[in-house]
PDB file of N, CA, C and O in Angstrom:
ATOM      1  N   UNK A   1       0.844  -1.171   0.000  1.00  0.00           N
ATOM      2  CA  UNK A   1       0.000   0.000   0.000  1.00  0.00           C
ATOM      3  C   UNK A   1       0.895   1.243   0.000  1.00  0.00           C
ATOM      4  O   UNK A   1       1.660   1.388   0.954  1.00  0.00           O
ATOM      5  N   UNK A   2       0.871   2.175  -1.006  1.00  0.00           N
ATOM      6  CA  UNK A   2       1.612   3.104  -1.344  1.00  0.00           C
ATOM      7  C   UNK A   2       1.181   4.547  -0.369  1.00  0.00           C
ATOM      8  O   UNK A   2       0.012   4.562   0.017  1.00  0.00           O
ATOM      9  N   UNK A   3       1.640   5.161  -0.160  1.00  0.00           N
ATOM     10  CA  UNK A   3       1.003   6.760   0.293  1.00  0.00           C
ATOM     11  C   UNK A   3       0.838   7.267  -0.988  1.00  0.00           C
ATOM     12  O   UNK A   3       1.391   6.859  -2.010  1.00  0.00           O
ATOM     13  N   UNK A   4      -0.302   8.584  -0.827  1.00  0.00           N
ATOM     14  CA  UNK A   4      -0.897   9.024  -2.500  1.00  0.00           C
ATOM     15  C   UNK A   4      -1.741  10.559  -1.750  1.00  0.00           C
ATOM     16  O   UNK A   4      -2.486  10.499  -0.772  1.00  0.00           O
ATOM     17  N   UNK A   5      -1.404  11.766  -2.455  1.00  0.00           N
ATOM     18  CA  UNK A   5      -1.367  12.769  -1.804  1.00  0.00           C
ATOM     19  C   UNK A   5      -2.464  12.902  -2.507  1.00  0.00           C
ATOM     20  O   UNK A   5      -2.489  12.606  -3.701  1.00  0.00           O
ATOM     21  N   UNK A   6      -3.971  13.569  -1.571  1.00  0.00           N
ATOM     22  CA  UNK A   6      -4.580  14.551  -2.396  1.00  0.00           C
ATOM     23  C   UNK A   6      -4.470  15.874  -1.920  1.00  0.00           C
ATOM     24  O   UNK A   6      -4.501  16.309  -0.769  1.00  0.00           O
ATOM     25  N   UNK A   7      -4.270  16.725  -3.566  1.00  0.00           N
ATOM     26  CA  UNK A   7      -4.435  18.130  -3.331  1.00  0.00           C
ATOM     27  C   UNK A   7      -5.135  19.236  -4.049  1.00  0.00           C
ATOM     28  O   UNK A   7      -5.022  19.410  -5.262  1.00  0.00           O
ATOM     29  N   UNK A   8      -5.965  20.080  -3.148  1.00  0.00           N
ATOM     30  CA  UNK A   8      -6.760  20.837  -4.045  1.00  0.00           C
ATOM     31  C   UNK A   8      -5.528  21.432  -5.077  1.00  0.00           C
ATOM     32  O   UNK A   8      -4.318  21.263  -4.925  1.00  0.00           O
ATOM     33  N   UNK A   9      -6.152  22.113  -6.071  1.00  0.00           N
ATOM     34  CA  UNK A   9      -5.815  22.770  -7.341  1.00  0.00           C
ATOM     35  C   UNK A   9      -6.265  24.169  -7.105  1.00  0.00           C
ATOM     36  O   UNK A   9      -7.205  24.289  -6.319  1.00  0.00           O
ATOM     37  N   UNK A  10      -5.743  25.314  -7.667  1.00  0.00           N
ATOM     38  CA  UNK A  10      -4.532  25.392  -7.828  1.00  0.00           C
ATOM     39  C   UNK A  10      -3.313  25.556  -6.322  1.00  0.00           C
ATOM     40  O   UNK A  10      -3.238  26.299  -5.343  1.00  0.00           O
ATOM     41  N   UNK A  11      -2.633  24.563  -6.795  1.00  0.00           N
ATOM     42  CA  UNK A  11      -1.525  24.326  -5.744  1.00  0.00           C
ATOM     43  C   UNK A  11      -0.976  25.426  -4.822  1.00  0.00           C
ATOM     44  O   UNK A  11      -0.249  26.145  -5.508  1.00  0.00           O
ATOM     45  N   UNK A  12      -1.003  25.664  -4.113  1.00  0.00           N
ATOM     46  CA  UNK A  12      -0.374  26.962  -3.233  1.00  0.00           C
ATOM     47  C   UNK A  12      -0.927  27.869  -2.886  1.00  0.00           C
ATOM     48  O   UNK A  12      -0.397  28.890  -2.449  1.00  0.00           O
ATOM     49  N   UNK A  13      -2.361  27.627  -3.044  1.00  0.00           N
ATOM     50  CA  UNK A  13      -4.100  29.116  -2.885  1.00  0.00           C
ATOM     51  C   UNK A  13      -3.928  29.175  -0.833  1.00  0.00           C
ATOM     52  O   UNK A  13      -3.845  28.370   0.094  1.00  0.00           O
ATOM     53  N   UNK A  14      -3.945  30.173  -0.970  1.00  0.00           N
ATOM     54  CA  UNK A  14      -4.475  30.438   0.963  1.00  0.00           C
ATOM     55  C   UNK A  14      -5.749  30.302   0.681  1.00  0.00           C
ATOM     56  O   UNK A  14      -6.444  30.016  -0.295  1.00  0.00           O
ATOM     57  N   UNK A  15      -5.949  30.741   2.426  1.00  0.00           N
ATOM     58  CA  UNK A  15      -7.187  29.371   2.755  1.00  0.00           C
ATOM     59  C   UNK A  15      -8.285  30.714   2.381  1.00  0.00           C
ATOM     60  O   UNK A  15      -8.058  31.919   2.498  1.00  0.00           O
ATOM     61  N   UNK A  16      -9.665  29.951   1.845  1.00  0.00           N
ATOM     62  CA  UNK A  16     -10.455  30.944   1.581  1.00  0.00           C
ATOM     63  C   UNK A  16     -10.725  31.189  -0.098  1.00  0.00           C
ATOM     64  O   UNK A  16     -11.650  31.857  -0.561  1.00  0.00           O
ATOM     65  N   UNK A  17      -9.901  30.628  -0.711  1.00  0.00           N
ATOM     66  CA  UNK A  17      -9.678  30.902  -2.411  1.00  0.00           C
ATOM     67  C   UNK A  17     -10.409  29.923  -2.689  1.00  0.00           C
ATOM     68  O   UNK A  17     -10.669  28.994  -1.924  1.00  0.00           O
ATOM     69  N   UNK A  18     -10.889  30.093  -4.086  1.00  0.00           N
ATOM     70  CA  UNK A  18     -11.695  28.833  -4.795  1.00  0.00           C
ATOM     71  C   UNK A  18     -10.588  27.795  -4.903  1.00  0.00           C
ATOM     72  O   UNK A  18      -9.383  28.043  -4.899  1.00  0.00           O
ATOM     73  N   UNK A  19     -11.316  26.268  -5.026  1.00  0.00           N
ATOM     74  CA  UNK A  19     -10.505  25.125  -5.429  1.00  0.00           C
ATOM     75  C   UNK A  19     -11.180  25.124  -7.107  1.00  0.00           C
ATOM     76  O   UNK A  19     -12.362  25.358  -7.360  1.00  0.00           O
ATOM     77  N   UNK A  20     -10.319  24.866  -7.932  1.00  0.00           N
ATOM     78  CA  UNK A  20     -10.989  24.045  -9.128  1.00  0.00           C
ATOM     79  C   UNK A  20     -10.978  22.659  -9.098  1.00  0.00           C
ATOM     80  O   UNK A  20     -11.667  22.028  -9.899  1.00  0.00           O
ATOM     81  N   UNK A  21     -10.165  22.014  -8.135  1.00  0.00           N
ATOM     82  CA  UNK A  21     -10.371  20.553  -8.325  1.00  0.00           C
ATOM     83  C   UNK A  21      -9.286  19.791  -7.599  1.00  0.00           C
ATOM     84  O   UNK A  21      -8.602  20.546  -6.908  1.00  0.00           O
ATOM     85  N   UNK A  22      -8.949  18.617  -7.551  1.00  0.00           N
ATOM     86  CA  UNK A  22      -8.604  17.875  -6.395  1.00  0.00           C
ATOM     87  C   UNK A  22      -7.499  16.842  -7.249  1.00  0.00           C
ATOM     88  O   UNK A  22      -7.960  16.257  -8.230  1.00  0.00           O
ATOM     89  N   UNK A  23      -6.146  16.629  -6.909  1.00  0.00           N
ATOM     90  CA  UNK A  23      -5.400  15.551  -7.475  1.00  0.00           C
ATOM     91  C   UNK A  23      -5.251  14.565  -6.943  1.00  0.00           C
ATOM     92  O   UNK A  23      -5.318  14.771  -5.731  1.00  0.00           O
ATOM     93  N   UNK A  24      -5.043  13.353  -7.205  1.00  0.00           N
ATOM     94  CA  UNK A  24      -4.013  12.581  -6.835  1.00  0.00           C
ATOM     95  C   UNK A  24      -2.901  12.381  -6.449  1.00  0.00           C
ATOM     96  O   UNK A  24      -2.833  11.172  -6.225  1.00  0.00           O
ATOM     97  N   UNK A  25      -1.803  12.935  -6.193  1.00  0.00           N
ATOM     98  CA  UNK A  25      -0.089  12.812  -6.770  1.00  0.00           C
ATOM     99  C   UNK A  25       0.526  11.557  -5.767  1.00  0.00           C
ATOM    100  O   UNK A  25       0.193  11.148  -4.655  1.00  0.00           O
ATOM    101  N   UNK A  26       1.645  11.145  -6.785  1.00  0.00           N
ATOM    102  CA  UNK A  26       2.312  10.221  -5.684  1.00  0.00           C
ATOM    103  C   UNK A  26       3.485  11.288  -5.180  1.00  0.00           C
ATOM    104  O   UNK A  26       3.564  12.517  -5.184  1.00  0.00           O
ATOM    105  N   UNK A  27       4.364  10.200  -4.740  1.00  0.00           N
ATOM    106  CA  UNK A  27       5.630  11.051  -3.953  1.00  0.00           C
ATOM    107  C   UNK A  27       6.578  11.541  -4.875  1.00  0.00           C
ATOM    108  O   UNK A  27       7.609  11.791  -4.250  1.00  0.00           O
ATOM    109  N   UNK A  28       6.712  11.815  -6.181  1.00  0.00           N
ATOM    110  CA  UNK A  28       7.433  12.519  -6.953  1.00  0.00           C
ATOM    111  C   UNK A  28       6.464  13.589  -7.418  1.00  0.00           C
ATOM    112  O   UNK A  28       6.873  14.111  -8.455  1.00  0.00           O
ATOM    113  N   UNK A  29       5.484  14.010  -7.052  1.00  0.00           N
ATOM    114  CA  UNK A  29       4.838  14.867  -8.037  1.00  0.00           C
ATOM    115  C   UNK A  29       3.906  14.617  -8.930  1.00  0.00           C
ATOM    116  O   UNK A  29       3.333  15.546  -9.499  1.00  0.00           O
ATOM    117  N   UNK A  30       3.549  13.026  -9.243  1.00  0.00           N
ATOM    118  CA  UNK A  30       3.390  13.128 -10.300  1.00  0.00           C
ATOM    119  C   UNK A  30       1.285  12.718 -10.600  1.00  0.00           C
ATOM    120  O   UNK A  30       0.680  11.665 -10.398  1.00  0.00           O
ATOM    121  N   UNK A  31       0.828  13.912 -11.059  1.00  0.00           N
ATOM    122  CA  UNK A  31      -0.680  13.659 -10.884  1.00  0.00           C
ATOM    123  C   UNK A  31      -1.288  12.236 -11.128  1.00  0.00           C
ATOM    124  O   UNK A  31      -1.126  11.994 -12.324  1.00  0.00           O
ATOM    125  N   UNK A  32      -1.897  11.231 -10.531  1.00  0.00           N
ATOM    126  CA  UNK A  32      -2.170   9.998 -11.146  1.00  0.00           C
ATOM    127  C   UNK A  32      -3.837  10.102 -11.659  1.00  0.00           C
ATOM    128  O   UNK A  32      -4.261   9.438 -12.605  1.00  0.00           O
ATOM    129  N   UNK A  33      -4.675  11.045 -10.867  1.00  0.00           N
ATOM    130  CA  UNK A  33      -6.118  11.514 -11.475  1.00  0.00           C
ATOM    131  C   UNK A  33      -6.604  12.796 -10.542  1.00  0.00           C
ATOM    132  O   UNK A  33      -6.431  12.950  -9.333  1.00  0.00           O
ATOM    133  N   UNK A  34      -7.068  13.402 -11.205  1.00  0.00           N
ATOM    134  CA  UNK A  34      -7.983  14.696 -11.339  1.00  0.00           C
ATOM    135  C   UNK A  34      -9.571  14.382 -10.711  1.00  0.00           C
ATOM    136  O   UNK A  34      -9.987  13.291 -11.102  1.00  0.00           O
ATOM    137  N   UNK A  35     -10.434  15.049  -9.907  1.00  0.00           N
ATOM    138  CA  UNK A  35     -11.566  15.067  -9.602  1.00  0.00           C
ATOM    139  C   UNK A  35     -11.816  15.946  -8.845  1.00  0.00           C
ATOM    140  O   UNK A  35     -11.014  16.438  -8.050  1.00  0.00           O
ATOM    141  N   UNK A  36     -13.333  16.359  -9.040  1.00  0.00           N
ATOM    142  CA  UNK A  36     -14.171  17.025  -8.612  1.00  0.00           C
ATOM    143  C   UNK A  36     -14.063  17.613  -7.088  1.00  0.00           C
ATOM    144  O   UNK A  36     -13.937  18.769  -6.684  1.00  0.00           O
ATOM    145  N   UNK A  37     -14.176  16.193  -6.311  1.00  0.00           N
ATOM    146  CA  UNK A  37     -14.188  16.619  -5.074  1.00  0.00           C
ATOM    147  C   UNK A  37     -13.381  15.863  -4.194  1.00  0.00           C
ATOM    148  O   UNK A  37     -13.363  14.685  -4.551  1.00  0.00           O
ATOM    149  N   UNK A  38     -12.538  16.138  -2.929  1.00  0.00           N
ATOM    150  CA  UNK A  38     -11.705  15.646  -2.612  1.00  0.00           C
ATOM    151  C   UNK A  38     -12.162  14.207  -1.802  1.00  0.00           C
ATOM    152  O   UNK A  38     -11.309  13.524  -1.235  1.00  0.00           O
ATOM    153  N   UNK A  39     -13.453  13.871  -1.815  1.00  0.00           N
ATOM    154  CA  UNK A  39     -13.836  12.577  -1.022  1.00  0.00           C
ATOM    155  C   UNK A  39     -14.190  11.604  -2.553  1.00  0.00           C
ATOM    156  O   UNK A  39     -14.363  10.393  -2.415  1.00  0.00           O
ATOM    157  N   UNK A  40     -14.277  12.236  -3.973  1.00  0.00           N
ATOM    158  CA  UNK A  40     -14.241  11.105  -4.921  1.00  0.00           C
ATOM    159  C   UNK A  40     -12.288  10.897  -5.165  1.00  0.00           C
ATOM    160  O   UNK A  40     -11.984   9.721  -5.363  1.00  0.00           O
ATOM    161  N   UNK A  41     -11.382  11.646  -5.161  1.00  0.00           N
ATOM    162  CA  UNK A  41     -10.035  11.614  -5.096  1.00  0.00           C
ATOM    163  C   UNK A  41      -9.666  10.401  -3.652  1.00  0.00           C
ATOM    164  O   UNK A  41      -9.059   9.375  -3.960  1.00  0.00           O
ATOM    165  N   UNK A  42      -9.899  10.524  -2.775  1.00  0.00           N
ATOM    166  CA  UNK A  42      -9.861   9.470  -1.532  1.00  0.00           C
ATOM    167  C   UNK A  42     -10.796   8.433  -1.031  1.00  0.00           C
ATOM    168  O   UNK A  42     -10.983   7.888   0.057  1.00  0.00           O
ATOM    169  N   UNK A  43     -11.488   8.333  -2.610  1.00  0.00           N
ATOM    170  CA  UNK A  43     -12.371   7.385  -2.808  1.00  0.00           C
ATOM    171  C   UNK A  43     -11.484   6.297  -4.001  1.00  0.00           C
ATOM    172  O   UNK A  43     -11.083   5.146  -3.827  1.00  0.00           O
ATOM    173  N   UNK A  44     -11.414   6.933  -4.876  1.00  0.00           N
ATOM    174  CA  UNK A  44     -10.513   6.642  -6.312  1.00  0.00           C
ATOM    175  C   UNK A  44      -9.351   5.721  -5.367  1.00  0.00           C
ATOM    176  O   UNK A  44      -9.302   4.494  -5.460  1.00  0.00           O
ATOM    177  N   UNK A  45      -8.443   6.505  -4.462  1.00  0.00           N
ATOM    178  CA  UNK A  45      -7.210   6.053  -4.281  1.00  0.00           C
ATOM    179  C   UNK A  45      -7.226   4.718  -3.152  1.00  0.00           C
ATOM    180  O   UNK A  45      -6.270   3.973  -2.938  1.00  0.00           O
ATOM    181  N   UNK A  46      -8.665   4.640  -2.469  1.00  0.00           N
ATOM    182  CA  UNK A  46      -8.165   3.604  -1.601  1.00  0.00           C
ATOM    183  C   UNK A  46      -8.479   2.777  -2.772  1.00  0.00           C
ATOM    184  O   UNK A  46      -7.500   2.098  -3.081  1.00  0.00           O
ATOM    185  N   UNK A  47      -9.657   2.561  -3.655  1.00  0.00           N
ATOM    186  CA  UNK A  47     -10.270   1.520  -4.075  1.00  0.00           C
ATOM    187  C   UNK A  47      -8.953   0.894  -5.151  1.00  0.00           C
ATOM    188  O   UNK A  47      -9.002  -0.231  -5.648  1.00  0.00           O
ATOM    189  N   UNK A  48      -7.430   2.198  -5.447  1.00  0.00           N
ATOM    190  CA  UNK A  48      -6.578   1.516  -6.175  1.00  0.00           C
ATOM    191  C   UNK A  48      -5.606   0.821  -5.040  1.00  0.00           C
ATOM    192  O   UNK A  48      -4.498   0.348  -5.294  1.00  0.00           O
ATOM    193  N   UNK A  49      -6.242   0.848  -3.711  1.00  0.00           N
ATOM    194  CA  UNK A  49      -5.082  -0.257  -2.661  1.00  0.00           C
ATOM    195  C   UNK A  49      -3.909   0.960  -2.411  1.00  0.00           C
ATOM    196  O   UNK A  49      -2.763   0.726  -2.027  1.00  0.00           O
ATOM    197  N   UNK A  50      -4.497   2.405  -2.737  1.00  0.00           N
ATOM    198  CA  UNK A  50      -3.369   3.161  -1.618  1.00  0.00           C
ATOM    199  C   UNK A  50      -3.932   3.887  -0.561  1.00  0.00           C
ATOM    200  O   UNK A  50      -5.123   4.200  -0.569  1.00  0.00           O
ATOM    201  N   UNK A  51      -2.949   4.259   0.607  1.00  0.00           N
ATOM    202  CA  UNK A  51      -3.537   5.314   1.529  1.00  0.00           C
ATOM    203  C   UNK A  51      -3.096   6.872   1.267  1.00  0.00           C
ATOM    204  O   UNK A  51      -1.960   7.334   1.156  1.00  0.00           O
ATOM    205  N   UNK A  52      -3.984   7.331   1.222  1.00  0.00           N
ATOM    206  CA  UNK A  52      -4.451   8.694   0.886  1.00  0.00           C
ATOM    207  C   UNK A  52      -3.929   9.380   2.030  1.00  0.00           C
ATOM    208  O   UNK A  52      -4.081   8.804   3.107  1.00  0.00           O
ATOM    209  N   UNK A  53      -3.486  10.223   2.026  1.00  0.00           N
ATOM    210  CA  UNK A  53      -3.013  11.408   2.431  1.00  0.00           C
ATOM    211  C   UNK A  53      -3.524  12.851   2.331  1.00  0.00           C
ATOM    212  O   UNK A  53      -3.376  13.407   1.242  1.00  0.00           O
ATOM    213  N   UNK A  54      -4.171  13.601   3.442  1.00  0.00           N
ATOM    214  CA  UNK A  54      -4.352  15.300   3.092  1.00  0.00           C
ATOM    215  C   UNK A  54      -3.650  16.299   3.748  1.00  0.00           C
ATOM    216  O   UNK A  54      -3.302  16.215   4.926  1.00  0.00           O
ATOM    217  N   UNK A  55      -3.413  17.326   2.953  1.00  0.00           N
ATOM    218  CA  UNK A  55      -2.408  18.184   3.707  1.00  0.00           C
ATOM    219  C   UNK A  55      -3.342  18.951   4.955  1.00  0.00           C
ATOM    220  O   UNK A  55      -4.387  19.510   4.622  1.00  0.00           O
ATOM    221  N   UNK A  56      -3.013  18.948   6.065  1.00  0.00           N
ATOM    222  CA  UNK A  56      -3.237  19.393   7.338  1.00  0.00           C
ATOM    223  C   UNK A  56      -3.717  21.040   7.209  1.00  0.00           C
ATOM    224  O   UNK A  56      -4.631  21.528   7.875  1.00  0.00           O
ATOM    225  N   UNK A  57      -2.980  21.701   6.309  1.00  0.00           N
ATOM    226  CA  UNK A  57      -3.011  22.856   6.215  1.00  0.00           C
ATOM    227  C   UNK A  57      -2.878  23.022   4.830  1.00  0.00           C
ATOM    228  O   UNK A  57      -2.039  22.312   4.275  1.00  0.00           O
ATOM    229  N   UNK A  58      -3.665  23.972   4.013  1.00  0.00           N
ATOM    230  CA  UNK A  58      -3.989  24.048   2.378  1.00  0.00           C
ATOM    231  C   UNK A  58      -2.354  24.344   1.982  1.00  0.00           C
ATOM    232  O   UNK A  58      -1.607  23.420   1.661  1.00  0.00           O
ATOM    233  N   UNK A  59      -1.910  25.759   2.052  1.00  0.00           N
ATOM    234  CA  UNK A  59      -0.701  26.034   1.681  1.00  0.00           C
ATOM    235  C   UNK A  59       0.454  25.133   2.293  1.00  0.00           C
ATOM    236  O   UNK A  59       1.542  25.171   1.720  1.00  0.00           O
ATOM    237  N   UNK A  60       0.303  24.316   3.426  1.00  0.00           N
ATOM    238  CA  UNK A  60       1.251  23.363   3.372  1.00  0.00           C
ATOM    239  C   UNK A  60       1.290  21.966   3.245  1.00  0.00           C
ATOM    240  O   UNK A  60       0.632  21.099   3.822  1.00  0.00           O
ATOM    241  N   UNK A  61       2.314  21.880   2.255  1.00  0.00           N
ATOM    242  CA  UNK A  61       1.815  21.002   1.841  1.00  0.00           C
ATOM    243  C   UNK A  61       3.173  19.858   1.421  1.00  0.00           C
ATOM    244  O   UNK A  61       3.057  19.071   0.482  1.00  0.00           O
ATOM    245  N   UNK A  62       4.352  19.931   2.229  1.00  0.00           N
ATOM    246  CA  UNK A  62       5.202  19.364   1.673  1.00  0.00           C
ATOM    247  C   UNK A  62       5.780  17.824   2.203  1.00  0.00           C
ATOM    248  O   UNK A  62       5.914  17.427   3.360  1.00  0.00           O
ATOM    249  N   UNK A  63       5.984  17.324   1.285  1.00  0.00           N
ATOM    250  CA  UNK A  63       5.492  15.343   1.211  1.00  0.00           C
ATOM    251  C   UNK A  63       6.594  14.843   2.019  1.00  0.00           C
ATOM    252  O   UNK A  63       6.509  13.889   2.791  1.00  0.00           O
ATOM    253  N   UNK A  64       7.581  15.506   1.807  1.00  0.00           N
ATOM    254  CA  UNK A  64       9.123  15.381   3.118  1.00  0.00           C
ATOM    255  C   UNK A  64       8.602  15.635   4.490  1.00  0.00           C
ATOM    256  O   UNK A  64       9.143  14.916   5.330  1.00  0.00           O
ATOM    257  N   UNK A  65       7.793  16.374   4.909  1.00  0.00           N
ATOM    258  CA  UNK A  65       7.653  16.796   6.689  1.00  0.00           C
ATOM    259  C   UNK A  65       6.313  15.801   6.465  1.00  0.00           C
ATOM    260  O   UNK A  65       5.333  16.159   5.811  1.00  0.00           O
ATOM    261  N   UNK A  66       6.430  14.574   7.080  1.00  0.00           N
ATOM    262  CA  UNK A  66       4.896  14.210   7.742  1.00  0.00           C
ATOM    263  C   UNK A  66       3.871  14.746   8.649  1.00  0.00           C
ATOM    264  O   UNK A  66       2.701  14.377   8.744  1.00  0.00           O
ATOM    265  N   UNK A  67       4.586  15.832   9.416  1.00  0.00           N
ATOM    266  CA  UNK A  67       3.702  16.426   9.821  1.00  0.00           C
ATOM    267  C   UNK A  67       2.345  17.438   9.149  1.00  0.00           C
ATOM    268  O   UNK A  67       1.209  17.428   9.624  1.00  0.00           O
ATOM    269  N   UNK A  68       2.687  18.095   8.215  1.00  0.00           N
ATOM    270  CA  UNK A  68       2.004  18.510   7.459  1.00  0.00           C
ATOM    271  C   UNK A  68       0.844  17.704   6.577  1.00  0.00           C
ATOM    272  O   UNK A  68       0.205  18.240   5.672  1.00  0.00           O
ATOM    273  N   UNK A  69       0.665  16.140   7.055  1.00  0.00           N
ATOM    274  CA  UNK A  69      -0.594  15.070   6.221  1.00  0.00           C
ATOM    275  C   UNK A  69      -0.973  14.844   7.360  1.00  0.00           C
ATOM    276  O   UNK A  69      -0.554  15.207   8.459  1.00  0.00           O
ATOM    277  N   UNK A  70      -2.351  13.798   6.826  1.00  0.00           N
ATOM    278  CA  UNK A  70      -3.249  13.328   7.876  1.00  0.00           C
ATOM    279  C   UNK A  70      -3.158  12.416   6.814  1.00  0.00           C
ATOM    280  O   UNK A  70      -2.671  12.574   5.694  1.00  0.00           O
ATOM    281  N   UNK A  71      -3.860  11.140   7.480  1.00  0.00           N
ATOM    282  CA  UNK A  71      -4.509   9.823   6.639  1.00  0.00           C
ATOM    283  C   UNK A  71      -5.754  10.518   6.583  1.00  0.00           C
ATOM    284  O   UNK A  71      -6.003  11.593   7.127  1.00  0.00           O
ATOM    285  N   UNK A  72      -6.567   9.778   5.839  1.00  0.00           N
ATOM    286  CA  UNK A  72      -7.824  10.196   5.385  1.00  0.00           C
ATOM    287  C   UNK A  72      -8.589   9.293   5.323  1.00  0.00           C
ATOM    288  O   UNK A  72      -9.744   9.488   4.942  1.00  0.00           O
TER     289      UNK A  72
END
């Protein structure tokens, strides 16, 4: 079971800004799917056998400090 980040879009908004939408990423960056809302994104990722990850805080968000995720 892999860790698998979701993050609203666009990447780096303070809190209060619109989301357009919700990623996937693994631990390089790299988007694996796009959706709507962040409970179909941590829906998507367990049902592919990973644990999902959300950043604790919108603007932080970096995959090196564990403190900054929660499981989901």
């Amino acid at each position: 079971m892999a860790n698998v980040y979701v993050e609203p879009r666009p990447k780096g908004c303070q809190e209060g800004s619109a989301i357009d939408d919700y990623v996937v990423e693994d631990g390089a960056d790299q988007v694996l799917k796009t959706f709507k809302t962040q409970k179909e994104a941590i829906d998507w990722a367990k049902q592919q056998g990973d644990h999902p990850l959300v950043a604790r805080v919108r603007h932080r968000n970096d995959k090196k400090n564990p403190d900054h995720w929660r499981s989901a």
